[in-house]
C-alpha positions in Angstrom: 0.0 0.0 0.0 3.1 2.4 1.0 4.6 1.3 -2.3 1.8 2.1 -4.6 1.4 5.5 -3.1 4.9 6.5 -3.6 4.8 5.4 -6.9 2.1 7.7 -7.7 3.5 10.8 -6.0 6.4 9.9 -8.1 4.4 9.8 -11.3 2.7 12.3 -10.4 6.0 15.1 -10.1 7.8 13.0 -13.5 4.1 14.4 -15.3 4.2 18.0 -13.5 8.1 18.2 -13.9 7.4 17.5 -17.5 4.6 19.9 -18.1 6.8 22.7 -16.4 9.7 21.7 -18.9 7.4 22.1 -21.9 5.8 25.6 -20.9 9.5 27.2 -20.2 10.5 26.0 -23.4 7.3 27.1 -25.4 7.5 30.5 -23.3 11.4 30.6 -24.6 10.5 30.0 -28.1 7.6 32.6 -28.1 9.8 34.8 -26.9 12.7 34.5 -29.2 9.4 34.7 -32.3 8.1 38.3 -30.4 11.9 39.4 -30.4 12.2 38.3 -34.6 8.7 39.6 -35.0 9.9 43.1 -33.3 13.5 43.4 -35.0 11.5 43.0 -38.2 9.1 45.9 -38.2 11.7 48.6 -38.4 13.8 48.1 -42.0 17.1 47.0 -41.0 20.6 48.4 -41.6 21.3 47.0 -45.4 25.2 48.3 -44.9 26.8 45.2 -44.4 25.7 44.0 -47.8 27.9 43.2 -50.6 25.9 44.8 -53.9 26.4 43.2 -57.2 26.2 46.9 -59.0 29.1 49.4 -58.0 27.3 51.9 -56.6 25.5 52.5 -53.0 21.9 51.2 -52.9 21.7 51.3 -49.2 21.8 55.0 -50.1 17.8 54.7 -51.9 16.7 53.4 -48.5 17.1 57.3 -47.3 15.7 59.1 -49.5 11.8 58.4 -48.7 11.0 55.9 -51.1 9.2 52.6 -50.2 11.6 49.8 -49.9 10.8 46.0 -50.5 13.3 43.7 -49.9 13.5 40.1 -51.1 15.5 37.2 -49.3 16.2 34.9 -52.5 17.8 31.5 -53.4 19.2 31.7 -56.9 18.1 27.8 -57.2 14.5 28.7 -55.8 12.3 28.3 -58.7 9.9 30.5 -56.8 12.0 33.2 -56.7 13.1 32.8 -60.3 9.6 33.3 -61.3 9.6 36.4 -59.0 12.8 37.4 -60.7 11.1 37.5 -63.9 7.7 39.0 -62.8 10.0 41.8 -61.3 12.0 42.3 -64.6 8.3 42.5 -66.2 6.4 44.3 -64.4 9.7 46.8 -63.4 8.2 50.2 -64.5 5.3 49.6 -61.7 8.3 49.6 -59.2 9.7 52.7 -60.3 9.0 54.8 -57.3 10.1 52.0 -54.6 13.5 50.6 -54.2 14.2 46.8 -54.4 16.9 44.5 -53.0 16.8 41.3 -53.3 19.5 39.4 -51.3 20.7 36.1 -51.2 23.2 34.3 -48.4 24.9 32.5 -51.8 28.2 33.7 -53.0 28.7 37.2 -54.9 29.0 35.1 -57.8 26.3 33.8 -57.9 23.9 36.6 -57.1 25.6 38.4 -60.1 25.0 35.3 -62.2 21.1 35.5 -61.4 21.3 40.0 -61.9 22.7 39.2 -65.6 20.2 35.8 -66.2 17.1 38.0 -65.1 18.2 41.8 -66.3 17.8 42.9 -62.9 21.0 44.5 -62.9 20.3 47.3 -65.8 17.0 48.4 -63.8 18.2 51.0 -62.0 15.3 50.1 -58.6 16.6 47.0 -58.4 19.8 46.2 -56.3 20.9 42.5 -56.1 23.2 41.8 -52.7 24.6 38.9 -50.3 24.8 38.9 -47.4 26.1 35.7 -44.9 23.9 33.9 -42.7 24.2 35.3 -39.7 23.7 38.7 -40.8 20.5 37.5 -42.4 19.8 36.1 -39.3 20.0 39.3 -37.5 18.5 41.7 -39.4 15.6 39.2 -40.3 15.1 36.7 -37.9 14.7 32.8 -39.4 13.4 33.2 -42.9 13.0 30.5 -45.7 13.3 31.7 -49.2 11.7 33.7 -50.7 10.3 35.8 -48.0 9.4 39.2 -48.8 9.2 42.4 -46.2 7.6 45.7 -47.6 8.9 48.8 -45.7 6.6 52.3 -46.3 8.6 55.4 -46.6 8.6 55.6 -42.9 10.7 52.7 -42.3 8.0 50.7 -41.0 6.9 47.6 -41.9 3.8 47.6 -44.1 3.8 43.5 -45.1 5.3 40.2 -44.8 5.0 37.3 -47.3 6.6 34.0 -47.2 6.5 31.9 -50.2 5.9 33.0 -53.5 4.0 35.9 -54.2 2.1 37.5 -56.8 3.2 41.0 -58.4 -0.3 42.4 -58.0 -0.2 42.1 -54.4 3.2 43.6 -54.1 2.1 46.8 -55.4 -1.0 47.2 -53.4 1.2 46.7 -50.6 3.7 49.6 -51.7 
């Protein structure tokens, strides 16, 4: 009788001991997605990027305009197809600056500027940047993932996945 009650009490404190485990770890992990989720609505610090075009895009960011910045694979086909809607659809982003930017090699990224003709629009900047730098200014991201930023600086939109061009736009 002793036996089987201590066995229970014992259960009992393995089951609460393992509940408490789970809701520190949940309250950790919401807490690291409200951090990303709050680094993310101000448009981060694009300096560290290496650009594929000589000049300094980070400079368009301060001028007022509406920014929208693309994290890219250059194997993705969904961001190949928004590659080319972007190069087809460029005139509508003529009063917004784009970056798309890619943790792949410098190489690479140029490879996919020249493939798409992203690099003779003058909105469109094409960059790298490592992982961890993606990491900080965006938080964990698959590809593509899109952010809008109004001329304010402020996040207007999020998209992960592909996206159409249509709702790019009426998000700008």
């Amino acid at each position: 009788m002793q036996m089987r009650r201590v066995l229970k009490i014992g259960l009992f404190l393995l089951v609460a001991g393992l509940i408490g485990g789970a809701i520190v770890k949940m309250n950790q992990t919401l807490s690291v997605k409200q951090e990303q989720a709050a680094k993310r609505q101000k448009r981060p610090d694009l300096s560290p990027i290496q650009f594929t075009k000589p000049t300094n895009p980070a400079q368009d960011m301060i001028d007022g305009k509406p920014t929208l910045i693309i994290l890219f694979d250059p194997d993705c086909e969904h961001c190949q197809y928004e590659a080319e809607q972007l190069q087809t659809h460029h005139q509508a982003f003529a009063k917004a600056s784009v970056y798309l930017l890619t943790t792949q090699t410098p190489a690479r990224a140029q490879a996919f500027s020249l493939h798409y003709g992203l690099d003779t629009l003058a909105m469109m900047h094409v960059g790298t940047l490592t992982r961890e730098e993606s990491y900080r200014a965006f938080g964990a991201t698959s590809v593509p993932h899109i952010f809008i930023y109004g001329s304010d600086g402020q996040l207007r939109k999020e998209y992960k996945g592909e996206t159409m061009i249509e709702a790019l736009l009426n998000a700008l």
